[in-house]
N, C-alpha and C positions, 0 to 999 in steps of 0.2 A: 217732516217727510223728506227721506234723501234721495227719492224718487221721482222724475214726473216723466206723465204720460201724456202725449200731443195730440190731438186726435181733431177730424174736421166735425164741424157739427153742422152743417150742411150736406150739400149733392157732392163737398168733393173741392178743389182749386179755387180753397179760402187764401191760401198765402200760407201753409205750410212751411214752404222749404224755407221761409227768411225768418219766418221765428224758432225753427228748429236751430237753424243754422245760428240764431242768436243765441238760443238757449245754451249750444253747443259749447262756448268759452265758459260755463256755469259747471258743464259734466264731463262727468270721466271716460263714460262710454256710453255708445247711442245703438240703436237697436231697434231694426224694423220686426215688426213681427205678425204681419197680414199682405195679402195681397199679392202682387208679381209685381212684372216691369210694365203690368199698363196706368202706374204711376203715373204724376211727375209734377217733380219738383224743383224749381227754379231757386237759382240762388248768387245773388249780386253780389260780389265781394269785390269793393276797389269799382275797375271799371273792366272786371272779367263775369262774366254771367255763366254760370257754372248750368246743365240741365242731367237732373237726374231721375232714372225711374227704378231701378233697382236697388244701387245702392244707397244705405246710410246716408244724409247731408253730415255728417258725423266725420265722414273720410276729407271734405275739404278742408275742415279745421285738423286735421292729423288727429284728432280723438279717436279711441277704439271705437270701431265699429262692427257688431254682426248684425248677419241677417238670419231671424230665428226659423225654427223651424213649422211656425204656421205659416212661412214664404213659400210659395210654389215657384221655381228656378230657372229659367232657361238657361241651359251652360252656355249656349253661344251669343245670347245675347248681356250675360254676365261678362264673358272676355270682354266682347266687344264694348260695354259700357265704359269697363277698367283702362284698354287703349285710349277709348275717346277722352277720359277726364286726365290719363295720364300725357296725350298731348296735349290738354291745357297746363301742364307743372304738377299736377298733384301724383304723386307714386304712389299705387298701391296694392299693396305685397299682405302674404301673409301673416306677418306682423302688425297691420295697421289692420286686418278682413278678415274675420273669422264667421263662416258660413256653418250653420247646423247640416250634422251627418244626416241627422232625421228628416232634412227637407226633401220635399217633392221635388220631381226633374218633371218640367214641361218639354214633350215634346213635338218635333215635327208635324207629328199625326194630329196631334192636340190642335195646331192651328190648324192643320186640315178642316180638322171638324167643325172648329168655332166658325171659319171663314163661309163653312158651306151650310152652316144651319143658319147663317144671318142672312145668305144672300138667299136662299128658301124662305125664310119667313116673309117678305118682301115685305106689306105695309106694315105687320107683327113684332117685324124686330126688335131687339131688347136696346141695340145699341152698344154693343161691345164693341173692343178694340183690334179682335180678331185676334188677339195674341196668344189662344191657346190657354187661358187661364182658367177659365171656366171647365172644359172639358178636364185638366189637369187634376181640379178639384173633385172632379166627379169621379176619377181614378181611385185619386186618397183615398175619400169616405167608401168607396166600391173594394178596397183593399186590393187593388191593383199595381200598383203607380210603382213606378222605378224610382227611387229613394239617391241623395247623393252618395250614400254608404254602399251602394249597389256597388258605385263604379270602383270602389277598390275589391271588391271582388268576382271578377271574370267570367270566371266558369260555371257561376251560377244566373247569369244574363242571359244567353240563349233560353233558357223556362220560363223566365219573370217575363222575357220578351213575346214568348208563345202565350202567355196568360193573359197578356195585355191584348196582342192584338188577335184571340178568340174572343174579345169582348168589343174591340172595333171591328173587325171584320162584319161583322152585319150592320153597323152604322153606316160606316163606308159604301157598303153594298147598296144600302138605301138610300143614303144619296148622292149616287151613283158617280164615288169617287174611286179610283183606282185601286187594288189589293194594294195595302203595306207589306213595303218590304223588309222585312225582317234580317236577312243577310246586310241591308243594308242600313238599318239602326243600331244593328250590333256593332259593326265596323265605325260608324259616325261616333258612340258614345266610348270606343275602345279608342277612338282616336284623340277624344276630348277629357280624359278621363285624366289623363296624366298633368291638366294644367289645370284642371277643378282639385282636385284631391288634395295640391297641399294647402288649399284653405278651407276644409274640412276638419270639426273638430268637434266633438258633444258640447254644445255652445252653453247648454245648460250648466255644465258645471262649471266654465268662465264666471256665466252672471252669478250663481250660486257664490264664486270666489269673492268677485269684484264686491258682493256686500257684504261678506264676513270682512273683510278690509273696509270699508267705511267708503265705499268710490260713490259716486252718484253716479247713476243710472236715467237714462234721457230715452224711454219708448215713442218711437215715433210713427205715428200710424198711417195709412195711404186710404185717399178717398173719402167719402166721410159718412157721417152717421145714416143718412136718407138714405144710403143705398148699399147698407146690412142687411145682408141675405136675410135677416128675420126681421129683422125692428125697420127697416127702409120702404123705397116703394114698390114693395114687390108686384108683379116679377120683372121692374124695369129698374135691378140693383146688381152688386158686383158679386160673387160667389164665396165672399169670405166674408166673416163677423168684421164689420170694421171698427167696432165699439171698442171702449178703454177697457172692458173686460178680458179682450181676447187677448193684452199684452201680457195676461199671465199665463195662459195655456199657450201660446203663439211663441213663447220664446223659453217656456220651461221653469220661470223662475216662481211660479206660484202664487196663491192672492194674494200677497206680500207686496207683488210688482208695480199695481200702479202707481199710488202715492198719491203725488198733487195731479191733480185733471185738469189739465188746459184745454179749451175747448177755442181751437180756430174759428172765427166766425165774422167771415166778409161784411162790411156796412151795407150791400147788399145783397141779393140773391141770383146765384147764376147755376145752369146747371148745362151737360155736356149730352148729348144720347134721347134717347126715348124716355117719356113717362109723364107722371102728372107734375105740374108745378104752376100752382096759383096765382103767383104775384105775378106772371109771366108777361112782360111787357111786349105788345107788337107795332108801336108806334117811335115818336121821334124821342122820348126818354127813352125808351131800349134801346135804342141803336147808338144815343150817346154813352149809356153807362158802356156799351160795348166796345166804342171807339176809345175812350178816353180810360178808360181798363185795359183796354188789350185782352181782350176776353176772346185769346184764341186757346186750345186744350193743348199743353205741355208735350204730350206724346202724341197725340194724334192730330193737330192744327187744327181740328173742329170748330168753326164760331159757337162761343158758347150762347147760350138761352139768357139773358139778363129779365130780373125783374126788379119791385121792391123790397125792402125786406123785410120777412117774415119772421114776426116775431114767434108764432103758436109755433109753427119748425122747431124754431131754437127753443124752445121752452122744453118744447119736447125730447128734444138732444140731451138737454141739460141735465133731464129728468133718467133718460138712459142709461148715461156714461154715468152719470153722479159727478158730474162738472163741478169744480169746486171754482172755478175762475176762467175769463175768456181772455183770447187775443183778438181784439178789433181789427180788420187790415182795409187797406183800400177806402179810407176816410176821406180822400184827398179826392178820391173821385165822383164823389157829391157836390166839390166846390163846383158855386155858381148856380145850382139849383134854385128855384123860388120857392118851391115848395117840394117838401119829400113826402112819401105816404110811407107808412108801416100798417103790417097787416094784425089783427089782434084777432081776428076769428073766424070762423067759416060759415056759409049758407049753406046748407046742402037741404036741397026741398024747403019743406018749411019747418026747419029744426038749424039752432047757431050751435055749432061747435066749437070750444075751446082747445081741440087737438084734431088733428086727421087721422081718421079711422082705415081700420087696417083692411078694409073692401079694395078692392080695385073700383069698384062704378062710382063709391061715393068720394073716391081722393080722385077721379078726373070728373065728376061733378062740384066740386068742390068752389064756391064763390066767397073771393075774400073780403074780408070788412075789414074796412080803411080806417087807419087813424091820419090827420092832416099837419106835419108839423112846417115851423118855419123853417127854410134852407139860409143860406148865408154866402156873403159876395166873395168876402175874404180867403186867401191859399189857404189850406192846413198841411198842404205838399210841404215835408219838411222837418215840422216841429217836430222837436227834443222836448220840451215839456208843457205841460197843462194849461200853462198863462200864456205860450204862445198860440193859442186855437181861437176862434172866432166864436162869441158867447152862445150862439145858437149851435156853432156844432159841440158844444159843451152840453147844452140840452139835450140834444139829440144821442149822445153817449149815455145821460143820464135817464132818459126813457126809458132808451133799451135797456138799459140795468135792472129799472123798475117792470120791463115788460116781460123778460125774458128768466126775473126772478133771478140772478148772480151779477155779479160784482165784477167792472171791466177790470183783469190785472194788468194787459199792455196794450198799448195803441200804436200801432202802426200808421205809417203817415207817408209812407213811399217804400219801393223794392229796397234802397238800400237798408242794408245792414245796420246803422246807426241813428237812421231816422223811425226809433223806437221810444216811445214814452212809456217809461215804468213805475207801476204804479202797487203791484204787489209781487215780489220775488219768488216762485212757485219755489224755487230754491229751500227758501229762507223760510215758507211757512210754515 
């Protein structure tokens, strides 16, 4: 397979950005192709800590990077990314960035609306980032939405503009946010137009090139499986498919795309926002896997929710994507434990479940059934390979394997970059 695709197979801020960014010395070009910039993804190189949410981890290795056209865009928070990483040393120019003509433009009015229907919902809320992402989407599929190909042509923007906001104008109205103004989104995107355009380009027939030439191909997806607008916990999930499926409609290059499925899957379970999650610890283990994880959200600082981990989740991920291999991360964060729990099933009433059902009542009734294993004294912070880990977190990998049904291919053992244990090359498979 000269392809792989990354994909979280949880709530989301498994450690993404350090196995991509590992993967990245393997591939020729990387390629997000879901989601916006309510990303993010970390990435430790050296002793510089890179934080991205729109673009590619692709661009700090100098690898080709697009971002396809199932991204939904904000141009100014695109500049603005490109400044921020370019004052860490990294340049990046339309040479190294190539952004689909066919993507979605989030706009202003977009966070408008995301910002005032969360703060309406008041206990109800989904838990979004406010970033206009959602509403952007509902543009798309509404066949609305201002497109980056728009901006190279002018004089057809004042109509698209009028189209758009006959369809907010009674949103707005209703929650009694101020008329958009239209003279002034034409002016802001005539202004921003000139420094999006030239990394503009039918990104499809890039990747379409890149594999008649024999490149590898590195899809890398944001958020993760639990909170796919279809397959997640709806409706407290992100508005875009974030499964390994969508890197083939998300970026244009066809079922062809995915390849190898690496499924991100933290050693244990955290999640960001609103919704159901079973393993959810509210005691002194939660608050440590939270301390000693760093379990704040990338883009938004949110404490995250820690719990155990879940193995029926992951099974269930596995089962979606068609996982052919995981990356373990944050193993290091169990040292010292006495004992760890994993979750193998559900109570719900008087019926056990081996998955969570796609109800809302019965995924926040949902009581989980513990498995008990032994934890272990010794660091795993660190190891480079297999024989340096402690024999019970050896067990503990090999549960999950047997639990979760796939085979661990990397283990992570710290943020850096090179404290990776490889154990099947998605590459090479």
């Amino acid at each position: 397979m000269a392809n792989v695709t990354v994909v979280g197979a949880q709530w989301g801020d498994e450690g993404k950005g350090k196995i991509v960014d590992w993967l990245s010395n393997r591939a020729d070009v990387v390629v997000r192709f879901q989601g916006g910039h309510n990303a993010g993804h970390t990435l430790v190189v050296g002793d510089v800590t890179y934080k991205l949410s729109l673009l590619p981890s692709g661009v700090v290795q100098g690898k080709k990077s697009i971002i396809g056209n199932g991204v939904v865009v904000d141009p100014w928070a695109f500049l603005d990314e490109i400044a921020r990483i370019g004052a860490q040393g990294v340049v990046i120019g339309p040479d190294l960035l190539a952004l689909a003509d066919n993507a979605v433009l989030i706009l202003p009015l977009h966070r408008d609306l995301d910002q005032a229907r969360e703060a309406q919902a008041g206990a109800g809320k989904i838990g979004t980032t406010g970033r206009g992402i959602g509403p952007a989407y509902e543009d798309k599929v509404g066949r609305r939405a201002i497109r980056v190909a728009d901006l190279a042509e002018p004089d057809s923007l004042p109509t698209k503009i009028a189209r758009l906001l006959a369809h907010h104008g009674a949103l707005r109205r209703g929650l009694d946010l101020p008329e958009a103004d239209a003279d002034g989104l034409l002016a802001a995107l005539l202004e921003v137009a000139p420094k999006i355009l030239p990394f503009a380009q039918p990104t499809w027939r890039l990747l379409d090139q890149a594999v008649k030439d024999g490149k590898r191909v590195l899809f890398e997806g944001a958020q993760g499986t639990l909170l796919d607008v279809d397959h997640g916990t709806y409706p407290y999930v992100t508005s875009s498919n974030t499964v390994a499926g969508q890197a083939a409609a998300g970026s244009g290059l066809g079922p062809r795309a995915p390849g190898f499925v690496l499924g991100i899957v933290k050693a244990y379970t955290t999640r960001v926002g609103e919704g159901p999650f079973p393993t959810e610890l509210f005691d002194d283990h939660g608050r440590r896997l939270g301390e000693r994880g760093h379990e704040f959200g990338t883009v938004t600082g949110r404490p995250r929710r820690c719990g155990w981990f879940d193995a029926v989740l992951v099974r269930q991920s596995i089962a979606i994507n068609g996982i052919h291999g995981i990356a373990l991360t944050k193993l290091d964060v169990l040292d010292g434990f006495e004992t760890l729990k994993v979750c193998v099933g559900y109570q719900i009433g008087d019926k056990l479940y081996d998955y969570l059902p796609a109800g809302m009542a019965a995924q926040a009734a949902a009581v989980p059934v513990y498995e008990t294993l032994e934890g272990w004294r010794d660091s795993t912070r660190g190891a480079r390979s297999w024989k340096d880990l402690p024999a019970n977190a050896v067990k503990y990998v090999r549960r999950i394997e047997e639990l979760i049904e796939a085979p661990v291919a990397l283990l992570s053992t710290s943020p850096e970059r090179e404290d990776t244990i490889l154990m099947r090359d998605p590459f090479q498979d």
